[in-house]
PQR file with spaces between the fields and no chain letter, atoms N, CA, C, O and H, PARSE charges and radii, in Angstrom:
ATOM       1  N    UNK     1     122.833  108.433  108.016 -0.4000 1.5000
ATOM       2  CA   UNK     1     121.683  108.918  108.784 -0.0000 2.0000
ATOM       3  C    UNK     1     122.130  110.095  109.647  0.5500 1.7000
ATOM       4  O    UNK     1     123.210  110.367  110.170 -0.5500 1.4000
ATOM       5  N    UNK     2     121.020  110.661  109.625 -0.4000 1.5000
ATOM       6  CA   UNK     2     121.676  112.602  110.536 -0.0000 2.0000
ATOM       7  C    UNK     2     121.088  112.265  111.979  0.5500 1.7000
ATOM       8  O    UNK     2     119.927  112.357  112.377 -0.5500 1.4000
ATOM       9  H    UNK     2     120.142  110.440  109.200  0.4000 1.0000
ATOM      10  N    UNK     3     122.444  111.773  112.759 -0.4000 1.5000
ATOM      11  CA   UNK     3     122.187  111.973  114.330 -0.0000 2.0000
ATOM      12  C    UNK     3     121.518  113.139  114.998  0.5500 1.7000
ATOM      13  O    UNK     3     121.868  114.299  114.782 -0.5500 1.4000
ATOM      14  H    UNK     3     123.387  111.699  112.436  0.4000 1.0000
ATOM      15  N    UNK     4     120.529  112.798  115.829 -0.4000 1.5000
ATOM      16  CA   UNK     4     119.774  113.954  116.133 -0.0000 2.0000
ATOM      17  C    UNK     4     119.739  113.471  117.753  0.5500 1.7000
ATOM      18  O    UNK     4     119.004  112.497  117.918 -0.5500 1.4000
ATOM      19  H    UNK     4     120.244  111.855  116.005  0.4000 1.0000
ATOM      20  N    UNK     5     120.614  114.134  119.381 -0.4000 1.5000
ATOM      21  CA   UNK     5     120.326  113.378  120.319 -0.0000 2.0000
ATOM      22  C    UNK     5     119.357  113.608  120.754  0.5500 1.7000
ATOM      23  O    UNK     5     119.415  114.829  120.900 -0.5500 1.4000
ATOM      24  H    UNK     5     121.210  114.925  119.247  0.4000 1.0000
ATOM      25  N    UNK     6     118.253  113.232  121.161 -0.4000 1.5000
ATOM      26  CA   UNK     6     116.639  113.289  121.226 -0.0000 2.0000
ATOM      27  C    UNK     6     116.135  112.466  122.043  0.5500 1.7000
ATOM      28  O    UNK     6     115.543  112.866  123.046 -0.5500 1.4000
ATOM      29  H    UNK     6     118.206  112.240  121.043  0.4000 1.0000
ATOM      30  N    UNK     7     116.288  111.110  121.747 -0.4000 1.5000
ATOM      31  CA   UNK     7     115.935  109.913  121.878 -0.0000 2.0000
ATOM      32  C    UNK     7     117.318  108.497  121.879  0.5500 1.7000
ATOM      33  O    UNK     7     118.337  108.522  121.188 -0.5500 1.4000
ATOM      34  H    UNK     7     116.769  110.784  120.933  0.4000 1.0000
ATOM      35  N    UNK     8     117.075  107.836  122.468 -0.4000 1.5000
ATOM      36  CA   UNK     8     117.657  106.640  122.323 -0.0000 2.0000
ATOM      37  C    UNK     8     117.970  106.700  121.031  0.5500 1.7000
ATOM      38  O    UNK     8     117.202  106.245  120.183 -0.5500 1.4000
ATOM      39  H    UNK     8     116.247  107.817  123.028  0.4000 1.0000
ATOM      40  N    UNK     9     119.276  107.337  120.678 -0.4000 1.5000
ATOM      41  CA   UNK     9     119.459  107.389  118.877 -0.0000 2.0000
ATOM      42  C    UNK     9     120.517  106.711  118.600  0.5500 1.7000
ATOM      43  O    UNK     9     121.604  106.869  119.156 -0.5500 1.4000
ATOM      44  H    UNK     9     119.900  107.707  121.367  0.4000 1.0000
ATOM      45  N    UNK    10     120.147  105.507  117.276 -0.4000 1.5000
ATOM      46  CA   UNK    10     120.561  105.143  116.790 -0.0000 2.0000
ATOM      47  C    UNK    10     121.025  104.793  115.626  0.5500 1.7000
ATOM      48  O    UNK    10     120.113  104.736  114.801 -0.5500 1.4000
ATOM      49  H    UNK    10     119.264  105.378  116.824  0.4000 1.0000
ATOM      50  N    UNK    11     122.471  104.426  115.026 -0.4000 1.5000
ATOM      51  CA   UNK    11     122.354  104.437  113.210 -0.0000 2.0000
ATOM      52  C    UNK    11     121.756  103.472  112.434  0.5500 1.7000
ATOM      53  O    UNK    11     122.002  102.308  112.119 -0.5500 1.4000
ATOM      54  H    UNK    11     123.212  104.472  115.696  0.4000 1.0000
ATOM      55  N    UNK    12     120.678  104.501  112.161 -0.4000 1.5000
ATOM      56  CA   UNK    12     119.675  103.614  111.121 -0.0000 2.0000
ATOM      57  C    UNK    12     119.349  104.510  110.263  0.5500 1.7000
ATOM      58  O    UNK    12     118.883  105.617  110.534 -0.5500 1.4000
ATOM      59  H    UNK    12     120.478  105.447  112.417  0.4000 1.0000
ATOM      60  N    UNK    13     119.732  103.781  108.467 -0.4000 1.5000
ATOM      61  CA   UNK    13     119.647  105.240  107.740 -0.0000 2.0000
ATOM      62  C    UNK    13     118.103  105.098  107.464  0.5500 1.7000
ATOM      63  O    UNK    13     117.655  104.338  106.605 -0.5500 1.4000
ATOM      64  H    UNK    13     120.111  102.882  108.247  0.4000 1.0000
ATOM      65  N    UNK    14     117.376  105.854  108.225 -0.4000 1.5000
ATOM      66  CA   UNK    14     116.172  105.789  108.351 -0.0000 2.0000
ATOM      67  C    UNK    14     115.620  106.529  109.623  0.5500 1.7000
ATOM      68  O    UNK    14     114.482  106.949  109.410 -0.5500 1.4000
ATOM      69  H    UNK    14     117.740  106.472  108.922  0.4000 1.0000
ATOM      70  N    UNK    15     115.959  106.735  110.535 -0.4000 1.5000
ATOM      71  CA   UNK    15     115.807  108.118  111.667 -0.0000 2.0000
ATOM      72  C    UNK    15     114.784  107.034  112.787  0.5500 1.7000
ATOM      73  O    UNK    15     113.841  107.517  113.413 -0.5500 1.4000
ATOM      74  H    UNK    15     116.883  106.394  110.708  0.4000 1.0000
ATOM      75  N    UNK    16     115.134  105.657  112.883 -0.4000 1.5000
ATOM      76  CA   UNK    16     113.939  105.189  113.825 -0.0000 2.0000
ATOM      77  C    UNK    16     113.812  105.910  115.275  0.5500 1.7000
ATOM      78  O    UNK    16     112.836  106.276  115.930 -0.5500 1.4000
ATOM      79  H    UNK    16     115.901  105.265  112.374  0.4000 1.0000
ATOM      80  N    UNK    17     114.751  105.943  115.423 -0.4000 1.5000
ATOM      81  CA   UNK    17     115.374  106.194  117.019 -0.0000 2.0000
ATOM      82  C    UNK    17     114.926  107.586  117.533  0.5500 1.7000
ATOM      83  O    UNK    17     114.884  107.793  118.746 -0.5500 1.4000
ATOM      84  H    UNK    17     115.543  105.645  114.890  0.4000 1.0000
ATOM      85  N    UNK    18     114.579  108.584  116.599 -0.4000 1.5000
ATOM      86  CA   UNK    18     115.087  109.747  116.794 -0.0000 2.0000
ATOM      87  C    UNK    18     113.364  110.392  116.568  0.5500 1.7000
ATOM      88  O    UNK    18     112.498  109.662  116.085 -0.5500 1.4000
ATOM      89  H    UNK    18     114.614  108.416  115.614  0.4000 1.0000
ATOM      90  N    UNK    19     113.017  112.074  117.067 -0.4000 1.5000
ATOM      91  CA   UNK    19     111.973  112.491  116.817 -0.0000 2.0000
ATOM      92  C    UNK    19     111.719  113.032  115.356  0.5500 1.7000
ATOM      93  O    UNK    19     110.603  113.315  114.919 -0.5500 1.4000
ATOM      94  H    UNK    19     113.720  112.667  117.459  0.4000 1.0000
ATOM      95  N    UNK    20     112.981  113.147  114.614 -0.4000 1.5000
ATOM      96  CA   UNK    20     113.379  114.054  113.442 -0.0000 2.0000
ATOM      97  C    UNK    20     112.964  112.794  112.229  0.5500 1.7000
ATOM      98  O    UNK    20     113.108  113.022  111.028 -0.5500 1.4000
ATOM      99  H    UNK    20     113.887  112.918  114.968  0.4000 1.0000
């Protein structure tokens, strides 16, 4: 999963965490 810091980001190969 492509870390994006944005949000409370976390590895999920799936982008839950993130705005991207």
């Amino acid at each position: 999963s492509t870390i994006m810091p944005s949000q409370p980001v976390q590895m999920f190969d799936g982008e839950e965490g993130q705005g991207a």
